[in-house]
C-alpha positions as CSV (number, residue, x, y, z in Angstrom):
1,X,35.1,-175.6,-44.7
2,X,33.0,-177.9,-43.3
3,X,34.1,-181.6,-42.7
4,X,32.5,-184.2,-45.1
5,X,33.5,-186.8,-42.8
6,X,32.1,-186.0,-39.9
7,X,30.5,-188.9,-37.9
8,X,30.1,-187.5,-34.5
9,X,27.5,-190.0,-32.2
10,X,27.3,-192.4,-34.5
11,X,28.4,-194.4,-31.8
12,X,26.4,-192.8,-28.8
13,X,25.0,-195.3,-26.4
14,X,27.6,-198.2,-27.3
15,X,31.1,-199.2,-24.7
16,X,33.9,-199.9,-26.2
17,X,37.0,-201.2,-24.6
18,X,40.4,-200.6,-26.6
19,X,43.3,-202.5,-25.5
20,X,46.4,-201.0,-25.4
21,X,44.9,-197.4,-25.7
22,X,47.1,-195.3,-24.0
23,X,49.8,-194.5,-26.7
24,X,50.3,-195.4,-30.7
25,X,47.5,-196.7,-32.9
26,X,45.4,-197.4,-29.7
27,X,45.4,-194.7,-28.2
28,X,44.4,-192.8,-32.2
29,X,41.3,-195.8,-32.2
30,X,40.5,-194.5,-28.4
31,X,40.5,-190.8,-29.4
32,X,38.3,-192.0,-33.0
33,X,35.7,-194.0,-30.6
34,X,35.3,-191.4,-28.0
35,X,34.6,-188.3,-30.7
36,X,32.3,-190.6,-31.9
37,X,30.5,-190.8,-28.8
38,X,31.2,-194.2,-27.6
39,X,31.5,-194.9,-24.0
40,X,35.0,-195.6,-24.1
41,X,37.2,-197.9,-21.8
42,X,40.7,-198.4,-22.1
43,X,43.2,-201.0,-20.8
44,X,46.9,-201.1,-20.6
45,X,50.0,-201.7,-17.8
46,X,51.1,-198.1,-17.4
47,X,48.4,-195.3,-16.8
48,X,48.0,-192.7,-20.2
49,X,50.8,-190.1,-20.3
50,X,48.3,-187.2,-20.1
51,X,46.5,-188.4,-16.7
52,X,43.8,-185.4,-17.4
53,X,42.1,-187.3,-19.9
54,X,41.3,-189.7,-17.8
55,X,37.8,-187.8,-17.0
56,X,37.0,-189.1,-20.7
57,X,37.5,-192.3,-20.5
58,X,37.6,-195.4,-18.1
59,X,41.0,-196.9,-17.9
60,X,41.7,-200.0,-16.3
61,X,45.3,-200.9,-15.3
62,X,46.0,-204.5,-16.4
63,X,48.9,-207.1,-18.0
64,X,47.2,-208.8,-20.2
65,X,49.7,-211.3,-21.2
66,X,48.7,-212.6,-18.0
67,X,45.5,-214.6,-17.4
68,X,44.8,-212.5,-14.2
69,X,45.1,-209.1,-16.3
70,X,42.4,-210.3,-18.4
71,X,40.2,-211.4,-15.9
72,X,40.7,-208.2,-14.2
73,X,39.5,-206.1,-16.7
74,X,36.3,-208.5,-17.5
75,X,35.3,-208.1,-14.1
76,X,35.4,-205.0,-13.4
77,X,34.2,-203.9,-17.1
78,X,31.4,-206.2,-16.6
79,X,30.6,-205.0,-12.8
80,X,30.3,-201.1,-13.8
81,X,29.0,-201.5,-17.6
82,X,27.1,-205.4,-17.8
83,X,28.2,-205.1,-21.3
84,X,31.1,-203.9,-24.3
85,X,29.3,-203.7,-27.7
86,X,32.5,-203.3,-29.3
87,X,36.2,-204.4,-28.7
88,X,39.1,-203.7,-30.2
89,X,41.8,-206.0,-29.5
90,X,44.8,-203.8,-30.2
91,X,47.6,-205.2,-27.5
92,X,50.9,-206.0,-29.1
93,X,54.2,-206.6,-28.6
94,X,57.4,-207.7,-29.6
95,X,60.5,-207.6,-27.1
96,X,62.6,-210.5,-28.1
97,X,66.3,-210.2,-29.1
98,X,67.6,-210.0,-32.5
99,X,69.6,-212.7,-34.0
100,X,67.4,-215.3,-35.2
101,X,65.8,-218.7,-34.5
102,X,69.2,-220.0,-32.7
103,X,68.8,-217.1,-29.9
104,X,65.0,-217.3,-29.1
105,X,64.2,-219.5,-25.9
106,X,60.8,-220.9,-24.5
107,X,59.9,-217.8,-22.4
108,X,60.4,-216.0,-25.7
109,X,57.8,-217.5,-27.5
110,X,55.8,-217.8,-24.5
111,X,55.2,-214.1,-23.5
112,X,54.9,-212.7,-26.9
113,X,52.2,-215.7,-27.5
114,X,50.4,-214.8,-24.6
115,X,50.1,-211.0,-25.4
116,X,49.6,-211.0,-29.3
117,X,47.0,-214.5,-29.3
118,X,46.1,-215.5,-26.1
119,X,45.2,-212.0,-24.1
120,X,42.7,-211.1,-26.9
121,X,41.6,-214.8,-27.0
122,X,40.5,-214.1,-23.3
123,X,38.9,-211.2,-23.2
124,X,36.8,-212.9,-26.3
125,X,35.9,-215.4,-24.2
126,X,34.7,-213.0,-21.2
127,X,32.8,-210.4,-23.3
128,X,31.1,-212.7,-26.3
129,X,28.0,-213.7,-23.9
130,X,26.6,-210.6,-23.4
131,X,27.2,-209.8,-27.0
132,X,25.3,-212.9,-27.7
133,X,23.0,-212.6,-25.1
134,X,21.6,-208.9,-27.0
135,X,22.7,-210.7,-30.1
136,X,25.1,-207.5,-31.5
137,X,28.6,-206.3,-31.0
138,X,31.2,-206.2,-32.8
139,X,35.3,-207.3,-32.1
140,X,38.5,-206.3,-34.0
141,X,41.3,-207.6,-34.4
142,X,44.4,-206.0,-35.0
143,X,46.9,-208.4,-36.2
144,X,49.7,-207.1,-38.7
145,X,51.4,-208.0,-41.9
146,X,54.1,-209.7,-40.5
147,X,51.0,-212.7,-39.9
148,X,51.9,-212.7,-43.8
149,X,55.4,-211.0,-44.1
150,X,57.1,-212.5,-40.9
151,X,60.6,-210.8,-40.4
152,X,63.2,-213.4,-39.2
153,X,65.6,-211.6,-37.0
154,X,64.1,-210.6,-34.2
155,X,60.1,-210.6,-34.7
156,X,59.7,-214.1,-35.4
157,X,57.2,-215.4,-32.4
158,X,55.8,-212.1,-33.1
159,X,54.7,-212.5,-36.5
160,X,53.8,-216.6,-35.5
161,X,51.3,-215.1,-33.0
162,X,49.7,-212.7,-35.2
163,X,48.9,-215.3,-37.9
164,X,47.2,-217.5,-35.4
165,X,45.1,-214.4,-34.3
166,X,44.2,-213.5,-38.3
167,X,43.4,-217.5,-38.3
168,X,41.9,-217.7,-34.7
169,X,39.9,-214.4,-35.5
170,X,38.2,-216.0,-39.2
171,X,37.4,-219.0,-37.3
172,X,35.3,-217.1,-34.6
173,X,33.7,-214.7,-36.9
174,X,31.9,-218.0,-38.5
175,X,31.1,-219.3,-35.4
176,X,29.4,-216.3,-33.7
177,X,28.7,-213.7,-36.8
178,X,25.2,-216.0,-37.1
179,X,24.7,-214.9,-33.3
180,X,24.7,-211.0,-34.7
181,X,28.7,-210.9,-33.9
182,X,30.6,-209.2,-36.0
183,X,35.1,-210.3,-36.2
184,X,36.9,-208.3,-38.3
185,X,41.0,-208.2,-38.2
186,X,43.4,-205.1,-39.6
187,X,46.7,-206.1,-40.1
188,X,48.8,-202.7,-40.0
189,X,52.2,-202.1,-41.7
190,X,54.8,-200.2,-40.8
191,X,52.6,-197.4,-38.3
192,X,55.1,-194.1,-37.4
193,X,54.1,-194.3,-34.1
194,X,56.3,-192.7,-30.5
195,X,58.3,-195.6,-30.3
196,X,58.9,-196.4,-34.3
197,X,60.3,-192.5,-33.9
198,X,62.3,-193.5,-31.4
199,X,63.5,-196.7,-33.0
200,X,64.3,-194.5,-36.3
201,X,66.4,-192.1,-34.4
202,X,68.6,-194.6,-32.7
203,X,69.4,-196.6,-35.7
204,X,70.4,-193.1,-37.2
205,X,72.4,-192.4,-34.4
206,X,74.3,-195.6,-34.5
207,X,75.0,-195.7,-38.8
208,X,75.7,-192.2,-38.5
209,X,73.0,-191.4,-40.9
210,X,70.2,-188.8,-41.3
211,X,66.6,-189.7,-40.3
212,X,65.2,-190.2,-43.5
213,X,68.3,-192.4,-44.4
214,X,67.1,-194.5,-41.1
215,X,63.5,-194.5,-42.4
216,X,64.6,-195.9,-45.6
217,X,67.0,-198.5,-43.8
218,X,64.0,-199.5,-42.2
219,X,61.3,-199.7,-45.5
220,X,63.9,-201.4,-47.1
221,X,64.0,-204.1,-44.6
222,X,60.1,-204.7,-45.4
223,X,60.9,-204.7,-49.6
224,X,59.9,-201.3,-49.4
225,X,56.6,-199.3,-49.0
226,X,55.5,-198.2,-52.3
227,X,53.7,-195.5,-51.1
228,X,56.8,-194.3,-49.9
229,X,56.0,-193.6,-45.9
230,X,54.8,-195.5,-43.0
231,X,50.9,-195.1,-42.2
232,X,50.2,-192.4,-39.9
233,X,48.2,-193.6,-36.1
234,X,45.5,-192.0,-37.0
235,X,44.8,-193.3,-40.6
236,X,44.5,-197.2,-39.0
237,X,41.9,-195.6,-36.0
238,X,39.9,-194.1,-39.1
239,X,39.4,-197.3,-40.7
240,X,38.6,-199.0,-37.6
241,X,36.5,-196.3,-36.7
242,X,34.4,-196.9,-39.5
243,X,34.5,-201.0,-39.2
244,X,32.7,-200.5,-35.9
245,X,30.4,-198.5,-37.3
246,X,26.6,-199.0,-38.6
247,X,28.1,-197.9,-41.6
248,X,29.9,-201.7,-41.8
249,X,27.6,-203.8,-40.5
250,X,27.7,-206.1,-43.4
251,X,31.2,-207.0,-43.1
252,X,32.3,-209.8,-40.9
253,X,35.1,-212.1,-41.2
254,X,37.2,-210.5,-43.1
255,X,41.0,-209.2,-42.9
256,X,42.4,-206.2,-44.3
257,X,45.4,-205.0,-44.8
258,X,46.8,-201.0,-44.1
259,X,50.0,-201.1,-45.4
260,X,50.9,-199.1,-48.4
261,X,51.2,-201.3,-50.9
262,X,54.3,-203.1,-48.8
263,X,52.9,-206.8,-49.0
264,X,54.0,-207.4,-52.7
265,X,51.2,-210.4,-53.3
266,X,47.6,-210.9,-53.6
């Protein structure tokens, strides 16, 4: 049968750098850009599992957290390509300890601030003149629906430092969207990714409950998912596959939301 949806080179002749692109939801948007003929450069600490697909891709070992990372990967994006015409901001991370407010300390706050807001507020900064300068490009945000939805226990600065970058990223798309810049931000639910797999088995292990009673445990702790599953990598990269397409190029500013139904307001 052939495939309705099938958008190969729509995106032939532009870069894009994903961040974070090596496993989970960035490394689905890497694999969506590059069958859609994108250039494609990807960033993250580690090197990608599968090292032969690096002959698809540019990668670019960096910590962004770190204001060095950043600059790192602007330079030397910048001094092979001159130019990104689309960047996906997809870095994020949450390692603080569980146990609320009381147990959270100022390095904390600090280094998941500095990965979820501030790294893609720097590579913003270092990529948005020569988007301006050929007055197109386009920049996404991925944020998540704790920036709405924040969990207490443990994800706290986490969800604080998404909300500033759904905030941070409205304010820049009026700013530069005039400029022909489009800023767009997908906040994700609940995304079965390696390491949510992971995380399901151990809290099975440790109740002494089956996998799908783990799954549950952990739905539950969001007031459910009415759809009844977590979203699949590779349904977030084909939504963000098409916001950085021609296909969008009227929408700007704007957040949406891939959860299932789990955020229970409008």
């Amino acid at each position: 049968m052939k495939d309705t949806f099938n958008f190969e080179n729509e995106l032939s002749g532009k870069i894009a750098l994903v961040t974070g692109g090596t496993k989970g939801a960035g490394k689905a948007i890497a694999t969506r850009l590059l069958k859609a003929g994108a250039t494609l450069i990807i960033t993250a600490r580690n090197k990608p599992e599968n090292e032969d697909e690096n002959n698809d891709f540019h990668f670019v070992a960096a910590d962004l957290s770190k204001p060095e990372g950043s600059q790192k990967v602007i330079n030397e994006v910048l001094q092979k390509y001159q130019r990104i015409d689309i960047l996906v901001n997809n870095l994020g991370s949450s390692e603080t300890p569980g146990g609320g407010f009381s147990v959270l300390n100022d390095e904390d706050w600090e280094n998941t601030i500095q990965a979820n807001l501030l790294a893609p507020v720097r590579l913003d900064r270092g990529f948005l003149p020569t988007m301006i300068a050929q007055k197109s490009g386009v920049i996404i945000h991925i944020a998540s629906i704790q920036g709405k939805l924040p969990l207490f226990d443990s994800t706290l600065p986490y969800a604080a430092a998404k909300a500033g970058l759904i905030n941070y990223s409205k304010g820049l798309s009026k700013e530069v969207s005039p400029k022909g810049i489009r800023v767009l931000t997908v906040s994700p639910g609940w995304i079965m990714t390696t390491s949510s797999t992971r995380m399901i088995e151990r809290i099975a292990e440790s109740a002494n409950s089956s996998i799908e009673e783990a799954a549950k445990s952990v739905m539950d702790s969001l007031g459910g998912i009415p759809f009844g599953r977590p979203a699949q990598p590779e349904e977030v990269a084909e939504f963000v596959g098409f916001l950085v397409s021609p296909r969008a190029g009227y929408l700007t500013g704007t957040e949406y939301v891939i959860d299932g139904g789990t955020i229970p307001t409008i």
